[in-house]
C-alpha positions as CSV (number, residue, x, y, z in Angstrom):
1,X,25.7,17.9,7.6
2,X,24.6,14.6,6.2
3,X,21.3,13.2,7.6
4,X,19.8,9.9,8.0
5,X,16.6,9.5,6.7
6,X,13.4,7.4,7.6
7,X,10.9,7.9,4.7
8,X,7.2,5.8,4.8
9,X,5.3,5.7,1.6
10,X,7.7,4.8,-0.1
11,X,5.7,2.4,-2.5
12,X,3.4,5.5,-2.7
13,X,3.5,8.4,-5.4
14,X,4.5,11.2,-3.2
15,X,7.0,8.5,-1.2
16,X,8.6,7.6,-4.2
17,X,9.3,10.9,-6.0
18,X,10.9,12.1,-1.9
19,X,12.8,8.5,-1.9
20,X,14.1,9.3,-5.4
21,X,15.3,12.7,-4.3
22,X,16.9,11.4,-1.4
23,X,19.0,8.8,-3.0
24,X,20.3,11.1,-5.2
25,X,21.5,13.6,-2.7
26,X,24.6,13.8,-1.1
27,X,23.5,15.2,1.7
28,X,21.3,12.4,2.8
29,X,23.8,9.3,4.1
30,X,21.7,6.9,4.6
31,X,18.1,5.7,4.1
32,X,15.5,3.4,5.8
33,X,12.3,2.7,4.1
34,X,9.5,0.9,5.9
35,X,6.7,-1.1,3.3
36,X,4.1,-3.1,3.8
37,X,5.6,-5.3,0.7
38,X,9.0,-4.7,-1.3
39,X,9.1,-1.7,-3.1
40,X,11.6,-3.3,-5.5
41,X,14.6,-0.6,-5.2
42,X,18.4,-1.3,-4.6
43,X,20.9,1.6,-3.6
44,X,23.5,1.3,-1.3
45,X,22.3,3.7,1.3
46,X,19.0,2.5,1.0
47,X,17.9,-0.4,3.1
48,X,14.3,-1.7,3.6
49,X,11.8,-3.4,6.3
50,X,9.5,-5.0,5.2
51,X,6.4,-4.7,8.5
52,X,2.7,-5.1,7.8
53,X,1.1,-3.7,10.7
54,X,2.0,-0.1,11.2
55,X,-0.2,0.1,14.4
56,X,2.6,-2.8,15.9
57,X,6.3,-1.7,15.8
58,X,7.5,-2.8,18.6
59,X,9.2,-5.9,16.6
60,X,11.1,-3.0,14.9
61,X,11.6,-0.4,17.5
62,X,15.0,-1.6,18.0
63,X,16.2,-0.4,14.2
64,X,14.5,3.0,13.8
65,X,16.8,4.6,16.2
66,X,19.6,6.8,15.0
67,X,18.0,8.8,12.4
68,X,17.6,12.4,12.2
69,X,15.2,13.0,9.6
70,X,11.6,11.0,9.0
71,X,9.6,11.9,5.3
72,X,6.4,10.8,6.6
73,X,4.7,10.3,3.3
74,X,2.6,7.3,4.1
75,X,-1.6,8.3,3.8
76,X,-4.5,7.4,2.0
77,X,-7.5,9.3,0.0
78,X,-10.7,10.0,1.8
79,X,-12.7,8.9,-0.6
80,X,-14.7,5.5,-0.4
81,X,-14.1,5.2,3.3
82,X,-15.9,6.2,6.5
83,X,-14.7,9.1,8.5
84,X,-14.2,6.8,11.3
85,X,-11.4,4.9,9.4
86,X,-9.6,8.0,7.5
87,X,-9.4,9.3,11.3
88,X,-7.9,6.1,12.5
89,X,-5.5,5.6,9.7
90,X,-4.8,9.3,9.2
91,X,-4.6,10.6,12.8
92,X,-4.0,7.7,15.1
93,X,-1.4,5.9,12.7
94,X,0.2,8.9,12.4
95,X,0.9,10.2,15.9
96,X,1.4,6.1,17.1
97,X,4.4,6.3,14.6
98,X,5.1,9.8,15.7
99,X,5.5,8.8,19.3
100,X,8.0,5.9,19.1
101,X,10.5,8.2,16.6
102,X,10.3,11.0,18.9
103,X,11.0,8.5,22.2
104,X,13.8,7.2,19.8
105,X,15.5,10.1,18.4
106,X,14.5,12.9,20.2
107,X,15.8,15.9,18.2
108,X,14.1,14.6,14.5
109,X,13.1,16.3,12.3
110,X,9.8,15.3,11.3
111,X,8.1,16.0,7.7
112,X,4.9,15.9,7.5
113,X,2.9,15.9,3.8
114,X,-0.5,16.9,4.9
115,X,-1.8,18.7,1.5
116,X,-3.5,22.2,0.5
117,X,-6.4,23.3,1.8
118,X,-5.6,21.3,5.2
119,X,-7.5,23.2,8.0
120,X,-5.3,23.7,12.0
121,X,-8.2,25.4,13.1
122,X,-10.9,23.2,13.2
123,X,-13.2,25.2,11.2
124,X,-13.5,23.6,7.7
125,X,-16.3,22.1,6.5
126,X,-14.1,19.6,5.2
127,X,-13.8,16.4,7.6
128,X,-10.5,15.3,5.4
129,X,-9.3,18.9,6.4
130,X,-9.7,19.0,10.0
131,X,-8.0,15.4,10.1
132,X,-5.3,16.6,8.8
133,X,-5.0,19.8,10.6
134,X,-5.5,17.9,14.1
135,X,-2.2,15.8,12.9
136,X,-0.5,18.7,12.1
137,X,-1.2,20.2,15.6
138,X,0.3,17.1,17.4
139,X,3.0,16.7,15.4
140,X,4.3,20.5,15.9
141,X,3.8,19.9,19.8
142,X,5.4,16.3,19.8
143,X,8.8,17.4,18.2
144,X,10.5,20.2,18.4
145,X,12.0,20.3,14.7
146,X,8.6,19.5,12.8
147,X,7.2,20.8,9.2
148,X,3.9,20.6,7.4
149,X,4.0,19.9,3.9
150,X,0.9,21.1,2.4
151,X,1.5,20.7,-1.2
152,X,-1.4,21.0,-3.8
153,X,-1.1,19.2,-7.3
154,X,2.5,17.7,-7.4
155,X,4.2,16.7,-10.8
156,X,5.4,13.2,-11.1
157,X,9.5,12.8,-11.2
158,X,10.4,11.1,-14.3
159,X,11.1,7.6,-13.7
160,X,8.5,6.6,-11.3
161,X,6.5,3.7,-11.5
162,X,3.8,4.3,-8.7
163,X,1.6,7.0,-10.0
164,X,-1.7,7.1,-9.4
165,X,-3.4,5.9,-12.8
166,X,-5.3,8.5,-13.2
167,X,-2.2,10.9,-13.1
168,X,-1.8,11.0,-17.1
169,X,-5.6,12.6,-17.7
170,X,-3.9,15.1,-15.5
171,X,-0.5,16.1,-16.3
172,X,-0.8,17.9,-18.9
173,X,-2.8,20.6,-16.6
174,X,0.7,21.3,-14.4
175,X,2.8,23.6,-16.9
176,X,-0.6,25.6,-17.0
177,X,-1.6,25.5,-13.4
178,X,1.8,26.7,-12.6
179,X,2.1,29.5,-14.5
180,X,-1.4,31.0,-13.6
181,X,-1.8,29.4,-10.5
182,X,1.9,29.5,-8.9
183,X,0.8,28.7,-5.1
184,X,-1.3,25.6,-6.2
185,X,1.8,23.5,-8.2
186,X,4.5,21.8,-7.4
187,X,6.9,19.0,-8.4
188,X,7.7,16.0,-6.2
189,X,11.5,16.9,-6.7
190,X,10.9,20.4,-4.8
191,X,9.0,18.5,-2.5
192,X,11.6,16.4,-1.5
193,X,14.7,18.9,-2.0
194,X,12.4,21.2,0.4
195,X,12.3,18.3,3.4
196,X,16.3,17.1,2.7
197,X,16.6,21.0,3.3
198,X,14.8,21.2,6.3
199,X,16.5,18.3,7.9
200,X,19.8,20.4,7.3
201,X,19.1,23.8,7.8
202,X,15.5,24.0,9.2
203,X,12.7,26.5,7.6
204,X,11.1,29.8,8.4
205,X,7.7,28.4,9.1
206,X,6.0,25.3,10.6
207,X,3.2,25.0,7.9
208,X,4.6,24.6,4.4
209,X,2.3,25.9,1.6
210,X,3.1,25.7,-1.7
211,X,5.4,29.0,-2.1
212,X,6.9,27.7,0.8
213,X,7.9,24.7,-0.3
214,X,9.2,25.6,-3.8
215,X,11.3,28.7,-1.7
216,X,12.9,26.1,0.5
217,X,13.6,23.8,-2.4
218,X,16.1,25.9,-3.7
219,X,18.0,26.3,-0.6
């Protein structure tokens, strides 16, 4: 089955390495990528809106219809902002986009890249944590086909031009980390070869950890 993909983020690192995977697969048909500004790639299954206010979609509603698949890659670090705005950005925006895809297309698959160490129960100490879990809970209820990525330090695809800039004082750390500490590394390519697999086929679990995600990478 070939899918039709909605990915946000896309002008993000973790957007970009799942958009790069996506355009290279056969599997996925056709892409839409909603930015905030151009994110300067051309394919021709790829097409791009280009929609500042992500709280406002109405004026776009009318193309995000017909898709089976959304990579909902879009988020922002906790750091340097109150807990009142990473809850509005990371919770509200979130579940206001979740809404209108799930009205739209009905039987989506929805992808969810939450991280490691993300907490469903309420319990952490961390607020970032419980943010994220809280998403993760509405997101499982509001579609029926729904996965939470919770990936923990993610190599960069080769190629891609938005990486964080202080990703290179780290890199070096991943052929380490992953071979003493296999359930806390990744790659961005299993990342997104583990949603495009999802979208196909589905997965064993709701809540993605690392293992999980590599697992499903491979098919």
């Amino acid at each position: 089955m070939k899918i039709r993909v909605i990915v946000t983020g896309a002008t993000g690192m973790v957007g970009e390495g799942v958009l790069m995977e996506c355009l290279a697969n056969n599997d996925v048909a056709q892409i839409l990528v909603i930015n905030r500004k151009p994110g300067g790639v051309s394919h021709p299954k790829l097409r791009e809106i280009i929609h500042k206010d992500f709280f406002d979609l109405a004026p776009i509603e009318g193309q995000l219809s017909g898709y089976n698949a959304c990579f909902f890659c879009l988020g922002i670090s906790s750091v340097g902002i109150s807990r009142e705005d990473y809850h509005h950005t990371t919770y509200d925006l979130t579940l206001y986009v979740g809404k209108i895809l799930a009205r739209l297309n009905p039987e989506m698959t929805f992808c969810y890249v939450s991280g490691k160490s993300t907490d469903s129960t309420g319990q952490s100490r961390m607020a970032w944590a419980r943010v994220k879990g809280a998403t993760e809970n509405e997101l499982i209820k509001m579609f029926r086909n729904a996965y939470m990525f919770r990936p923990g330090f993610m190599k960069a695809t080769e190629g891609q031009k938005n990486v964080k800039s202080y990703y290179s004082y780290f890199a070096w750390m991943y052929q380490i980390g992953r071979l003493l500490y296999p359930s806390g590394f990744c790659t961005l390519k299993e990342v997104g070869l583990a949603m495009i697999n999802a979208a196909i086929k589905g997965a064993s679990k709701k809540i993605l950890e690392v293992r999980d995600i590599v697992a499903l990478a491979k098919g």
